[in-house]
C-alpha angles and dihedrals in degrees: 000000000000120000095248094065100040091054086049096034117152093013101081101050124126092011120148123217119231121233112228156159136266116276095188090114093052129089107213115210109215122197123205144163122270101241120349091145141219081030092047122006104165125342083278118044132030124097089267094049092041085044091056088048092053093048094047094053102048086053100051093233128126120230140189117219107222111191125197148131108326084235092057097060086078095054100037083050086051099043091046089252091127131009096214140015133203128172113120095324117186114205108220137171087250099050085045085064103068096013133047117216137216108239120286126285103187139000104268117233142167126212133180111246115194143178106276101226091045094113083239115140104164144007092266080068088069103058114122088013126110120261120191121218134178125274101260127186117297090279090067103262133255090281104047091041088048092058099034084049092045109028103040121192075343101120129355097245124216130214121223134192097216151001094268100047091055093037090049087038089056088033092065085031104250094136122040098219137352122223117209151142106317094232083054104056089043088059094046083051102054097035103030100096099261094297105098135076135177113227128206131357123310113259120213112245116202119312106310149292113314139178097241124213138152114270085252091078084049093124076051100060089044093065096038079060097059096046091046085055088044089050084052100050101046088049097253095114087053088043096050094047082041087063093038105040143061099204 
């Protein structure tokens, strides 16, 4: 079994491909965070910018890469500013509510990350502390409703607009942890200095990483589909996590 569908598996059972046009004469507009690495690390380079290259090439269509505040990728879907949006992107019963996803890309999980000389050797540490957490869409997001469902009255949890501003906020110690995308704390813990060290074991946050759109894009994410299945079969997909991640 390819990479791709173990690290999905048994998320991509019983989806149906859509049937759907060309897109070679549209240019699709692509929004994405600033800096979430190892998933973007500038507006050229990171696994989600060099999927959506893949993707775009082997469809033939030209794309423009938008990047902007993880929270404004729901709004700029909803208001027609960009047609799809990648970044990190947990799939969750509330986001399918109101956005339809490509199939999964990778198995979605969150993970502490802490300073390394804090004294703290487990999450009970952390009760009573601050933990930071991504902006998420108005409900709250999947990573501030996992902790408030799981962790109740445990920690006061702080919101936070990007990626700097969390890292710099649990760097002068005005939060006691940050809680993020696993891939992301691992990368924060082998490139942070020193100073950085993931705590606990990584929880699995709804059903995977996902390209969002509205269901109005749904013949778009059909063809986005196709080509996710073609890049696993010719290898890209397992050379692309090869160069990302450490697993």
């Amino acid at each position: 079994m390819g990479l791709l569908k173990r690290l999905v598996w048994p998320f991509v059972l019983c989806f149906i491909l859509s049937i759907s046009p060309s897109y070679a004469d549209t240019n699709v507009k692509v929004g994405t965070v600033f800096f979430d690495p190892p998933f973007v690390m500038s507006i050229n380079q990171g696994f989600d910018i060099d999927l959506i290259r893949a993707i775009f090439q082997r469809m033939k269509t030209s794309y423009e890469i938008i990047p902007m505040d993880y929270n404004q990728l729901f709004t700029a879907l909803n208001d027609g500013t960009i047609d799809i949006a990648i970044g990190g992107i947990s799939i969750s019963p509330d986001r399918e509510a109101v956005y339809i996803f490509t199939l999964p890309y990778m198995v979605s999980k969150g993970q502490f990350l802490i300073l390394k000389n804090s004294g703290i050797k487990s999450i009970d540490n952390l009760l009573g502390g601050k933990v930071g957490v991504i902006r998420g869409e108005e409900q709250g997001g999947v990573f501030y409703n996992y902790l408030s469902t799981n962790y109740i009255n445990q920690f006061q949890l702080m919101k936070f607009d990007d990626m700097e501003d969390i890292i710099t906020a649990l760097s002068n110690k005005s939060i006691t942890a940050a809680f993020l995308n696993q891939p992301t704390a691992a990368y924060w813990e082998q490139n942070g200095g020193g100073q950085f060290k993931a705590l606990g074991q990584p929880a699995i946050i709804g059903s995977g990483y996902g390209i969002m759109a509205l269901p109005t894009h749904s013949a778009l994410i059909g063809t986005i589909n196709q080509q996710l299945q073609g890049i696993e079969k010719d290898n890209t997909y397992l050379n692309l996590y090869g160069t990302y991640f450490s697993d």
